[in-house]
N, C-alpha and C positions, 0 to 999 in steps of 0.2 A: 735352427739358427746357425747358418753358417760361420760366425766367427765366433759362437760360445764355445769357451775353456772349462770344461770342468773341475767344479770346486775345488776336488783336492787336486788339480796340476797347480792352478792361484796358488793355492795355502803353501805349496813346496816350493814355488818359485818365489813369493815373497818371503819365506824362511830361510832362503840361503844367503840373504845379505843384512836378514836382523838378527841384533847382537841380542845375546839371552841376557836378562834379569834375574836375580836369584832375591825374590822380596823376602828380608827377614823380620818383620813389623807387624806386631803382636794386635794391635788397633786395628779391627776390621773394618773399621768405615775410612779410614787412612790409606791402609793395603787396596782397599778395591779403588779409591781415588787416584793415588800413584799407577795402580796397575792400567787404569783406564788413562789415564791421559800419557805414560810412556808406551802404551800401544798405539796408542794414536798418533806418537812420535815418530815411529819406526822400531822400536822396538818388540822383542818377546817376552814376556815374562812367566814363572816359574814363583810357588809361595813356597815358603818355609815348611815342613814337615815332612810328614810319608807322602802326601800328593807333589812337593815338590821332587822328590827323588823317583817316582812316579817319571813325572813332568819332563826331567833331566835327564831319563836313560836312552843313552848312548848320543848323547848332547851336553858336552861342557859347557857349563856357565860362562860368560863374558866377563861379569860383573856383579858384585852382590851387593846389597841395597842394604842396610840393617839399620836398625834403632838403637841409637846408644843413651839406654835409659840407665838410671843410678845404678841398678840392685846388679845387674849382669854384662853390662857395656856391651860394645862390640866381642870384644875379647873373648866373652862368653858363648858369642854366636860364631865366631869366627875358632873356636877350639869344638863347639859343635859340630859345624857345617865343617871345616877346612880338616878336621881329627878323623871323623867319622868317612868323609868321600875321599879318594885319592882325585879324583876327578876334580875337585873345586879346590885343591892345593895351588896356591899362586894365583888365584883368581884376586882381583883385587877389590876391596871392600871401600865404601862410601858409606861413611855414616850419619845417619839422619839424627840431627840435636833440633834441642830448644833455644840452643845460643852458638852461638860460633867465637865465644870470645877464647882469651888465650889458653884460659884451662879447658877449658873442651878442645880447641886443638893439639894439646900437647897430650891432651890423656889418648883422644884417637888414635896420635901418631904414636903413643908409647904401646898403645894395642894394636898396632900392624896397619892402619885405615891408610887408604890412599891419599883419600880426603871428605870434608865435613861439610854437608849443606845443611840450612836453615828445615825444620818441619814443614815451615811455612812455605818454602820455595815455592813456586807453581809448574807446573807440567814441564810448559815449554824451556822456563829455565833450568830444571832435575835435569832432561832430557841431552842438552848443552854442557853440562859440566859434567854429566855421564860420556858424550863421546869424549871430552876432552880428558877426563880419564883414561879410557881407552886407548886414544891419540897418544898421551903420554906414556903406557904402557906400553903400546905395539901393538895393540887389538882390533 
């Protein structure tokens, strides 16, 4: 075939202009729905543990995705993740609630969060207020 690319030239050419994901969302059937429909987005993504750090060497995150449930909030993932790597210091976090009213925006914003989307969001919209994050950061 004269104009087939070899897989991994694709996979290095569409990596240089998708922003990384850093999923921190404990919920496995959640994790894999996010991660499958922000790849489809344009995005890369990257999960939570020793496979994310894995995943992320020698590739800074964009952006980190996290669950801000009661027991540990963002704050907890974000002195995790942000404590532990110098690499995802200043990376900016979005956190995934069950509500977006005003005490969940103010608890996000007093744990460091960029900003709060719905669990329920769907793909395409995560996807949109993920680069507008970005966009507002400079990413």
């Amino acid at each position: 075939m004269p104009n087939a690319q070899r897989v991994d030239e694709r996979i290095s050419q569409q990596d240089a202009g998708r922003p990384l994901v850093l999923l921190v969302i404990d919920d496995a059937a959640r994790r894999a729905t996010i991660a499958y429909e922000l790849t489809a987005s344009g995005f890369d993504v990257a999960v939570s543990g020793a496979a994310a750090r894995r995943d992320i060497t020698g590739r800074r995150p964009d952006i980190v995705l996290a669950a801000l449930d009661g027991e540990r909030g963002a704050a907890g993932v974000s002195d995790w993740i942000l404590g532990s790597d110098p690499r995802v210091r200043g990376v900016p976090i979005v956190a995934v609630a069950a509500d977006v009213g005003a005490a969940t925006r103010i608890r996000a914003l007093r744990e460091g969060c960029a900003a709060v989307c719905l669990e329920t969001c769907g793909g395409a919209a995560l996807a949109v207020g993920l680069r507008a994050v970005l966009d507002r950061d400079g990413g």
